[in-house]
C-alpha positions as CSV (number, residue, x, y, z in Angstrom):
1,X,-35.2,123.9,-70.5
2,X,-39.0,125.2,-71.1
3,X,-38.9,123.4,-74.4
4,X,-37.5,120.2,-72.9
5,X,-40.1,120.2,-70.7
6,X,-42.9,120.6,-72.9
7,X,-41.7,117.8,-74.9
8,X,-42.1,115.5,-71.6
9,X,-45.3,116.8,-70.8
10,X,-46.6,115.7,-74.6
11,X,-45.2,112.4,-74.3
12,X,-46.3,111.5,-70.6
13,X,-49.9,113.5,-72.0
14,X,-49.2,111.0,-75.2
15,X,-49.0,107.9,-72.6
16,X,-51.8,108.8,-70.5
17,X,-53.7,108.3,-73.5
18,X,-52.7,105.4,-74.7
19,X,-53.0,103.4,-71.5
20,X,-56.4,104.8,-71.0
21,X,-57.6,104.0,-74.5
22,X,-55.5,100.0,-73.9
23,X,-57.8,99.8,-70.7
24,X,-61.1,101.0,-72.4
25,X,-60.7,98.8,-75.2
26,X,-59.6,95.7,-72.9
27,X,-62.5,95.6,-71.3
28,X,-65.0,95.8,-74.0
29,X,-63.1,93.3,-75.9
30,X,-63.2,90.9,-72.5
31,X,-67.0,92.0,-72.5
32,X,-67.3,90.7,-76.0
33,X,-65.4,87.1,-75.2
34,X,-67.7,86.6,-72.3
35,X,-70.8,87.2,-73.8
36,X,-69.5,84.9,-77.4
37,X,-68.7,81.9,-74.3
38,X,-71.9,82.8,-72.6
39,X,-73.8,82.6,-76.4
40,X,-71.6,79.3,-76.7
41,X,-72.5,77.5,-73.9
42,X,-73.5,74.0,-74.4
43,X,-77.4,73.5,-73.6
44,X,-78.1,71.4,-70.1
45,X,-78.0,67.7,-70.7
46,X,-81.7,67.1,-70.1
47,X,-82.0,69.3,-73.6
48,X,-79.7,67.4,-75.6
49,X,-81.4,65.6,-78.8
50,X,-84.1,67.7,-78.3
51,X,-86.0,69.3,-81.6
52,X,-85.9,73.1,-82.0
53,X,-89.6,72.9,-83.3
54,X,-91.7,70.0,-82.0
55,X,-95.6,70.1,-83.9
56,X,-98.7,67.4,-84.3
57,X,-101.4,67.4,-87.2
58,X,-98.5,69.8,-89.0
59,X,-99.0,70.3,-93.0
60,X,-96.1,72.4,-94.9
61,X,-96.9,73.8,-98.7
62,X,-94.2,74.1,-100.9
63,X,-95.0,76.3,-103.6
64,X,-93.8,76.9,-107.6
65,X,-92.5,80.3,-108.8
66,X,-95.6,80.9,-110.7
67,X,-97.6,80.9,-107.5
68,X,-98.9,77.0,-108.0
69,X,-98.1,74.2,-105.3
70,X,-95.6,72.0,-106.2
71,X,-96.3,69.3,-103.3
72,X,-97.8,69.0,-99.7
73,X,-96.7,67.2,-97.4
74,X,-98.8,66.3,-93.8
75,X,-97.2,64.2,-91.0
76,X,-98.4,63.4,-87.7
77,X,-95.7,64.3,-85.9
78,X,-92.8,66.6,-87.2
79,X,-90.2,67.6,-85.3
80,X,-87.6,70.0,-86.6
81,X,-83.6,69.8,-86.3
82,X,-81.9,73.4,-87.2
83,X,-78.6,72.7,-86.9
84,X,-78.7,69.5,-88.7
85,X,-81.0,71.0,-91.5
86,X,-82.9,67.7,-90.6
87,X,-86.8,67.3,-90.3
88,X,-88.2,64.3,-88.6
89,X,-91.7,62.6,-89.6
90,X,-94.2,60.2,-88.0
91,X,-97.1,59.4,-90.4
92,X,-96.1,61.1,-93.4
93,X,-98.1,61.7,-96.7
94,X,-97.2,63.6,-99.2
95,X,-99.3,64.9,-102.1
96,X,-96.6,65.8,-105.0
97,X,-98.3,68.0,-108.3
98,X,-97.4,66.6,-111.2
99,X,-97.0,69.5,-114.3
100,X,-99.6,70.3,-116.7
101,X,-99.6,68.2,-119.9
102,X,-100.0,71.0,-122.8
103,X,-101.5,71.0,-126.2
104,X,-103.0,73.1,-128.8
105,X,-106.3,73.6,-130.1
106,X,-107.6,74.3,-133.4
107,X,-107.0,77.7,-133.2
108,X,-103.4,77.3,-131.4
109,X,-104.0,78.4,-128.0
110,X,-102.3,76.1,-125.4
111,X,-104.5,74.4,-123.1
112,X,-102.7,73.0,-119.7
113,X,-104.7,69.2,-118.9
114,X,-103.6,69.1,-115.5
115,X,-102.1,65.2,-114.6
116,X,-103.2,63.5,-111.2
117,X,-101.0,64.3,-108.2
118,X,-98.7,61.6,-106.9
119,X,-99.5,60.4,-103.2
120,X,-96.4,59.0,-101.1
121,X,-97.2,57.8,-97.5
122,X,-95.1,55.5,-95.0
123,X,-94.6,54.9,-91.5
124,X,-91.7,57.0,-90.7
125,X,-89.5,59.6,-93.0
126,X,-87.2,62.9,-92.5
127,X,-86.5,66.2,-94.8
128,X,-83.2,66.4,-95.6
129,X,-82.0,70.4,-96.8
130,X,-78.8,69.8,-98.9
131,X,-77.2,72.6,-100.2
132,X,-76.4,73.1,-104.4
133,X,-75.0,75.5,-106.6
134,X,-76.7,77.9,-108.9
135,X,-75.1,76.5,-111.7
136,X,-76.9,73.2,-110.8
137,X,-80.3,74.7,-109.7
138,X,-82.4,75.2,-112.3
139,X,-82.3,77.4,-114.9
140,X,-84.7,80.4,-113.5
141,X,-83.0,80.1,-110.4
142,X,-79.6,80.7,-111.5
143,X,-81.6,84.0,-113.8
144,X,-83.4,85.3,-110.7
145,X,-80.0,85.4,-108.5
146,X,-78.2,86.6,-111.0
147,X,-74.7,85.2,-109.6
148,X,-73.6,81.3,-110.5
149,X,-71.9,81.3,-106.8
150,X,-75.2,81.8,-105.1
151,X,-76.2,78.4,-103.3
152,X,-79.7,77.2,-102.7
153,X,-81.7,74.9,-100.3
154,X,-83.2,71.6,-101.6
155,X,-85.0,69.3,-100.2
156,X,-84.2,65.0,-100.4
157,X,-87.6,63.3,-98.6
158,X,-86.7,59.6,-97.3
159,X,-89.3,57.3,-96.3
160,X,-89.3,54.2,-95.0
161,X,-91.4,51.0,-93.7
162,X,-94.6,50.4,-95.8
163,X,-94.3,53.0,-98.6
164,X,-96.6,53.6,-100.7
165,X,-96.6,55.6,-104.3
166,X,-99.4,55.6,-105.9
167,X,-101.6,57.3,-108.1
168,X,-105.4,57.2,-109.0
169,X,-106.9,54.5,-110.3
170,X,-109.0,56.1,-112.5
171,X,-106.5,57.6,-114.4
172,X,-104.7,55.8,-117.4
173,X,-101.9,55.9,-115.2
174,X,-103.3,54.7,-111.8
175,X,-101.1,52.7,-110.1
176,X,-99.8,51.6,-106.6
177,X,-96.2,51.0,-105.7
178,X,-95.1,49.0,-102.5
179,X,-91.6,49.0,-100.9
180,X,-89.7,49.6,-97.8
181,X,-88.0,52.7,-98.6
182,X,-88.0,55.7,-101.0
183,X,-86.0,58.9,-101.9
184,X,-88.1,61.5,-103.4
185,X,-86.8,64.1,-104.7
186,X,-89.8,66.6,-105.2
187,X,-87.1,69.8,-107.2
188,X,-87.2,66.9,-109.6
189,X,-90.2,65.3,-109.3
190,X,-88.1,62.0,-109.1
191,X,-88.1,58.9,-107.3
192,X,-85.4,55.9,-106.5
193,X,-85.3,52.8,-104.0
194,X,-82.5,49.9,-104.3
195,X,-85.5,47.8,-102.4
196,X,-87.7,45.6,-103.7
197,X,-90.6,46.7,-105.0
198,X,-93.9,45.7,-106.0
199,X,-96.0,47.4,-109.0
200,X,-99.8,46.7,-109.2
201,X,-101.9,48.6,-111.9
202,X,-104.6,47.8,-114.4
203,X,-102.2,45.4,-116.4
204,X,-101.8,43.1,-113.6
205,X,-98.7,42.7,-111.1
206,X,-94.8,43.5,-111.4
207,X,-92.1,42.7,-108.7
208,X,-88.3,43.7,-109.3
209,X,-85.0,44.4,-107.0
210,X,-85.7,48.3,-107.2
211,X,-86.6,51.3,-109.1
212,X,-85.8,54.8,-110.3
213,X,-88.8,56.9,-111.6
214,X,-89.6,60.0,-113.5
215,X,-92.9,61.4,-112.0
216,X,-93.5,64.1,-114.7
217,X,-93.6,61.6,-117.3
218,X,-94.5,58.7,-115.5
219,X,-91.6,56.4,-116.7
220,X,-89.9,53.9,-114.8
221,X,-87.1,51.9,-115.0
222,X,-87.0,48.5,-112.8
223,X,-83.7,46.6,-111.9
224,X,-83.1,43.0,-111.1
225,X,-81.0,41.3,-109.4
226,X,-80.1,37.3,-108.6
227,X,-82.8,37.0,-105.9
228,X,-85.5,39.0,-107.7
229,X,-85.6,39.1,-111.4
230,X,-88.1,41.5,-113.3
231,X,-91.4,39.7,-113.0
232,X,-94.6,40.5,-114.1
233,X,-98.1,39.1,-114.1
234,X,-100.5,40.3,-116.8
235,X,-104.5,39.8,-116.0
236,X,-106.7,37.6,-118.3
237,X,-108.8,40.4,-119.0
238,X,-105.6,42.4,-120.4
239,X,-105.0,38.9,-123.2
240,X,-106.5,39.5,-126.7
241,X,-108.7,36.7,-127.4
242,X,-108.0,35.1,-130.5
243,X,-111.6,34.7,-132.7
């Protein structure tokens, strides 16, 4: 009889437990759910569309690996979206680096003649993040994570109404670009609108349908259409003279 009683008294000591441990852990877990809802709770309507980061006058720096700016970019007004990875502009002008041309001297060192920057202004625009693979980053990228699943940020810059690319006129390259909208890409240092556009440089004058453009090398390639064929005006003082 003593050892059938001890046997109860384990198991009903056994259930104690169990019921205390059930009602401990029930109310942390309720705890828990409350607090996710409370973290959950949808903001007040008056808050709704609202930027998380709202600044005036705002510049932002993006810089290269090796420590050199790759483009800056001012607006106005900026005003931040973190959910939607989204970055609203008002005035924006952005100054994107183009890389060093390189060459060797007479004794073989390289010497870096650095290329003028690109300027890109309109009346409106937004930074897009979009998300890519290491295996389609760039090559250091991919080295420096050292895994091909990691995924990286990069940005896609859209402006539109009275863009403007252009490039110094001093330079062998200067040039201005007109159009309506543009989709820089500054990873790439490339550019591409399906509006027309209108090309004015030291040669004279050059409409088409649109445009996709390498900036590092400076080569574009225009598109037509049936409204707006490949055009281009050429100033008298660019026509040899025949003697």
């Amino acid at each position: 009889m003593k050892q059938n009683s001890r046997i109860v008294y384990v198991a009903l000591l056994a259930l104690v437990s169990l019921l205390l441990w059930l009602i401990f852990n029930s109310e942390l877990i309720t705890t828990r759910v409350k607090s996710e809802n409370k973290a959950r709770k949808p903001l007040p309507p008056e808050l709704e569309g609202e930027p998380d980061v709202f600044m005036e006058n705002a510049t932002i720096t993006q810089f290269s690996s090796n420590g050199t700016p790759k483009y800056q970019l001012y607006s106005q007004q900026l005003r931040h979206f973190e959910q939607e990875h989204l970055t609203r502009m008002v005035e924006p002008k952005m100054t994107l680096y183009a890389k060093q041309e390189t060459s060797t001297d007479a004794n073989n060192k390289m010497q870096g003649k650095p290329n003028p920057p690109w300027i890109i202004q309109s009346k409106h625009g937004y930074i897009r993040q979009r998300l890519i693979s290491a295996a389609a980053a760039p090559k250091q990228t991919s080295e420096i994570a050292g895994s091909s699943q990691l995924t990286n940020h990069q940005e896609i810059v859209f402006l539109r109404e009275n863009v403007k690319l252009s490039r110094a006129a001093s330079s062998s390259t200067g040039m201005v670009l007109s159009t309506q909208t543009l989709y820089v890409y500054p990873h790439r240092q490339f550019a591409e609108t399906d509006q027309p556009v209108t090309i004015d440089s030291r040669m004279g004058r050059t409409r088409a349908a649109g445009f996709t453009g390498d900036l590092k090398t400076g080569i574009f390639s225009l598109t037509s259409s049936k409204r707006q064929r490949v055009h281009t005006i050429v100033l008298p003082h660019q026509i040899k003279q025949k003697k």
